[in-house]
C-alpha positions in Angstrom: 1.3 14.5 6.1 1.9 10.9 8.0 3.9 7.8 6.6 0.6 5.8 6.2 -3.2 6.6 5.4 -6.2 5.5 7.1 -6.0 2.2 5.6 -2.0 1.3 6.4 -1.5 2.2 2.7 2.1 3.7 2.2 2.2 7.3 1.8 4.8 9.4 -0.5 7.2 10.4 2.5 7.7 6.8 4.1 9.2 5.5 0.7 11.7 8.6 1.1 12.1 7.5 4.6 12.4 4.1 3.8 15.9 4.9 1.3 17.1 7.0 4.1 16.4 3.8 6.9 18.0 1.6 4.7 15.4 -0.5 4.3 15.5 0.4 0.8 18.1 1.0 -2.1 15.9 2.7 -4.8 12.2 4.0 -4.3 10.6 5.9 -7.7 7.6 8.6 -7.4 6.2 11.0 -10.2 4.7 14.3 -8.9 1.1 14.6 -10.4 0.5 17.2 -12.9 -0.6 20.7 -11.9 -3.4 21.8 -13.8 -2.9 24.9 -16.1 -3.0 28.6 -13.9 -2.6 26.4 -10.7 -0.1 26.3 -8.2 0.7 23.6 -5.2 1.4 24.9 -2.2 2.7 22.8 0.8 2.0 23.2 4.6 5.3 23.1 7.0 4.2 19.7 7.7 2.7 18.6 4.1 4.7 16.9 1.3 4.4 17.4 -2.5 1.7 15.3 -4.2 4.0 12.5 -5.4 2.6 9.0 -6.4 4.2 6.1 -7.5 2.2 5.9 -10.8 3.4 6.2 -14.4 -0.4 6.2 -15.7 -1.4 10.1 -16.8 -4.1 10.0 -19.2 -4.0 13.5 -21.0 -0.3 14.1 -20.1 1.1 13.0 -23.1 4.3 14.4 -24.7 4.3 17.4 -21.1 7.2 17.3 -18.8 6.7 15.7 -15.8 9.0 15.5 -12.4 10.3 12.7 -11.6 11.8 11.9 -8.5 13.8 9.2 -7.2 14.9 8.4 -4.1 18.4 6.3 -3.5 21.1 5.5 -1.0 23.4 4.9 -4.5 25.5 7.1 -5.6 23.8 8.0 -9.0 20.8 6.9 -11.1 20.0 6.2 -14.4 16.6 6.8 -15.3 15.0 4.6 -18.6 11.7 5.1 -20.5 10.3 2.3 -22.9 14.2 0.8 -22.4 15.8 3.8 -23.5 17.8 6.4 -21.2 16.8 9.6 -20.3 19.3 10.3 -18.6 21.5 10.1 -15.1 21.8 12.1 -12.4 24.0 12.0 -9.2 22.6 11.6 -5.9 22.1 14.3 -3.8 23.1 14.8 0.0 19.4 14.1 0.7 19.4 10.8 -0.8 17.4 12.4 -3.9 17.8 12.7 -7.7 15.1 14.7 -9.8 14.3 14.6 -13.7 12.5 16.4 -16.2 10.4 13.3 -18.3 8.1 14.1 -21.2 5.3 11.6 -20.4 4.5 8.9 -22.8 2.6 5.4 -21.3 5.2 2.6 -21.1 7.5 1.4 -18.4 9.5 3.7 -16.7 12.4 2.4 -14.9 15.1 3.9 -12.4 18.3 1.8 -11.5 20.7 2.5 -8.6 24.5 2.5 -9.6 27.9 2.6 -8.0 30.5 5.2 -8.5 32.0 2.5 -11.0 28.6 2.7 -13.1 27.7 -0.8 -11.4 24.2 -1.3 -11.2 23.3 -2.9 -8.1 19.4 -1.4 -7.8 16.4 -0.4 -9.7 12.7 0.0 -9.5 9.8 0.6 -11.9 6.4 2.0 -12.5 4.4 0.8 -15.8 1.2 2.6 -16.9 -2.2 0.8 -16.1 -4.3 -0.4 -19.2 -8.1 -0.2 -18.7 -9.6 -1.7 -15.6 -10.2 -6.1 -15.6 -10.3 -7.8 -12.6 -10.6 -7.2 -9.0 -7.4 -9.1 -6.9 -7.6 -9.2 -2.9 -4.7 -9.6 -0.9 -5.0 -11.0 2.9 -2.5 -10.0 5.1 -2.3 -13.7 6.1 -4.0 -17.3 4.9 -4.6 -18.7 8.6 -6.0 -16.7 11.8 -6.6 -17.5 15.6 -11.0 -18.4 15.8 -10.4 -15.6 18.4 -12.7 -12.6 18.1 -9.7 -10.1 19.0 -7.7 -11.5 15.7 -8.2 -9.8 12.6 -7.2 -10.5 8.9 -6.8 -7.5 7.0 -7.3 -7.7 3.2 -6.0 -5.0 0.9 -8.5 -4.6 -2.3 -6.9 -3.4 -5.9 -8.0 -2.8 -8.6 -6.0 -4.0 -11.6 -5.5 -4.3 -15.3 -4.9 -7.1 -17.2 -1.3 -7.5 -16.7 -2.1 -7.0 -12.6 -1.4 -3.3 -12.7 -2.9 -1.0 -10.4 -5.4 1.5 -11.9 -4.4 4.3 -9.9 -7.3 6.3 -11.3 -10.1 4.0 -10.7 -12.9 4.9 -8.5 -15.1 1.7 -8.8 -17.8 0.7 -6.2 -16.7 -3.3 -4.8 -19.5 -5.0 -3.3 -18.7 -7.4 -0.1 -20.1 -10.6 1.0 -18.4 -13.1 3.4 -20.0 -16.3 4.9 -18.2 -19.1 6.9 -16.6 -18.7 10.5 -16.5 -14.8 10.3 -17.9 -11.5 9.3 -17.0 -8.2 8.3 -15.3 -6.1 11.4 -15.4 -2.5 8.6 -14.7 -1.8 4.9 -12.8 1.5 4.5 -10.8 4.0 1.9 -8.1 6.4 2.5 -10.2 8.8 0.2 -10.2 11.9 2.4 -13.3 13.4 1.2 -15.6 10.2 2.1 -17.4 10.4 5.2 -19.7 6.8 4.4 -19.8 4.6 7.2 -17.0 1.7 7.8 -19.8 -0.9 8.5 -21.4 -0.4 4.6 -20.8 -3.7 2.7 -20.1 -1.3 -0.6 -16.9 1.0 -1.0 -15.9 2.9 -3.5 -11.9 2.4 -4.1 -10.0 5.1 -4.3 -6.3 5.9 -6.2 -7.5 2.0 -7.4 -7.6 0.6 -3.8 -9.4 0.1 -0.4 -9.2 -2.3 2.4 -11.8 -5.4 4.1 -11.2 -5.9 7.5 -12.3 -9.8 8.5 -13.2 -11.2 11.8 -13.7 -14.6 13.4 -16.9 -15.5 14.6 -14.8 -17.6 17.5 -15.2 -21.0 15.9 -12.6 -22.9 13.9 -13.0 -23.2 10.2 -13.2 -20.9 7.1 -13.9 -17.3 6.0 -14.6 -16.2 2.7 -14.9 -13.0 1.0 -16.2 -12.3 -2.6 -15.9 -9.2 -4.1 -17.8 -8.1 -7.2 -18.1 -4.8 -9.3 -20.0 -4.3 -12.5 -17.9 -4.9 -15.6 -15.2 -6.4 -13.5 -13.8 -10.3 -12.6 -15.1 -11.2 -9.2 -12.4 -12.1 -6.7 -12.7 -14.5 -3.4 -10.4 -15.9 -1.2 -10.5 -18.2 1.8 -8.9 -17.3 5.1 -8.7 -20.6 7.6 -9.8 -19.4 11.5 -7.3 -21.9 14.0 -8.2 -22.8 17.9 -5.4 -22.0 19.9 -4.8 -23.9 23.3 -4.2 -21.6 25.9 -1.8 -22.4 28.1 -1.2 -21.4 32.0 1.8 -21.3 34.0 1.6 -21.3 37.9 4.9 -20.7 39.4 5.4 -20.6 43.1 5.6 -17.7 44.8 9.4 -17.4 46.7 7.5 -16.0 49.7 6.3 -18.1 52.5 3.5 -16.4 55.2 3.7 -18.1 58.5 0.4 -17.1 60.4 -2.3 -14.2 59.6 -0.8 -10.9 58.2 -2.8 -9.6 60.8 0.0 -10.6 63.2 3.0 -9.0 61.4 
């Protein structure tokens, strides 16, 4: 099960978990269709096959489960801007629809026992595959070879829209003050070798792990699949003084220890 994958990437149960922290008012996840004459089974330590995607190709006009996740006291679940309907909260922080799927914008929003809305989230279905967008965890590192700048890899639509579906092969180069540490996927069933410079993405993501070469100055990563925008960013490498402090010991030997 686990909160995270391989990559870091959020798994369903850590948005649950995040609602019942408190570190979160509203979280919204769709359980993925069952195919026809099949049935999901889940380990004592496994956890229903719940995304947050509202993109189903094939599913339209079936029911689909929709769960949402709250520390409000009910929630009012909208398609396309129109209700479907609203549930209380459970005692488990949970509230659970029935929703015919159609592509759109589906939208869940936390409210008080008043009716007051004071949270809501969304998922919006994911047109057909544009651009490539990379996201560094941060714009400046150390020019230290134990720093690291991680850089989450999507695939998205023309609105900026993960394509949860897409499966795309991303080819890597980087020149400047650093190189490529590993290029990885959370896909389960891909055994290729972190150190390739080409990854397939899986559930429309993967993840480019940077390092500095030890010198000051600039990395940069291009990505590039066929069909798709290129993407590139810059991520600056810093020198960073060390400094030392002595400080006295409170002890003063007299003589060898040898005499003690």
């Amino acid at each position: 099960c686990g909160d995270i994958d391989i990559c870091g990437f959020k798994k369903a149960p850590l948005h649950y978990r995040e609602v019942m922290w408190g570190n979160a008012k509203i979280n919204l996840a769709v359980h993925a269709p069952i195919p026809e004459g099949r049935k999901e089974k889940v380990a004592a330590w496994g956890w229903p096959d719940e995304r947050q995607s509202w993109t189903w190709p094939g599913s339209e006009g079936k029911p689909l489960d929709v769960i949402v996740y709250s520390s409000c006291q009910s929630v009012r679940l909208e398609l396309n801007g129109k209700e479907i309907a609203t549930q209380p909260v459970n005692n488990k922080m949970i509230a659970r629809f029935k929703v015919p799927y159609q592509p759109g914008e589906l939208n869940a929003v936390g409210l008080t026992t008043e009716g007051k809305r004071v949270a809501n989230t969304s998922l919006r279905t994911a047109g057909k595959a544009k651009e490539i967008r990379l996201i560094p965890d941060r714009s400046k590192i150390r020019a230290d070879r134990n720093d690291l700048s991680y850089v989450t890899v999507e695939i998205v639509d023309q609105r900026g829209t993960v394509v949860p579906d897409a499966e795309v092969p991303v080819r890597f180069t980087v020149s400047g003050a650093g190189e490529i540490a590993a290029i990885g996927s959370a896909a389960p069933n891909d055994p290729s070798s972190f150190h390739l410079t080409t990854r397939k993405t899986w559930q429309g993501r993967c993840l480019a792990i940077l390092r500095p070469k030890g010198d000051s100055g600039k990395i940069t990563l291009k990505a590039e699949a066929d069909g798709l925008k290129a993407a590139t960013i810059s991520i600056k490498t810093q020198s960073v003084t060390r400094k030392f402090l002595l400080v006295a010991s409170p002890f003063q030997w007299e003589g060898s220890m040898m005499n003690t």
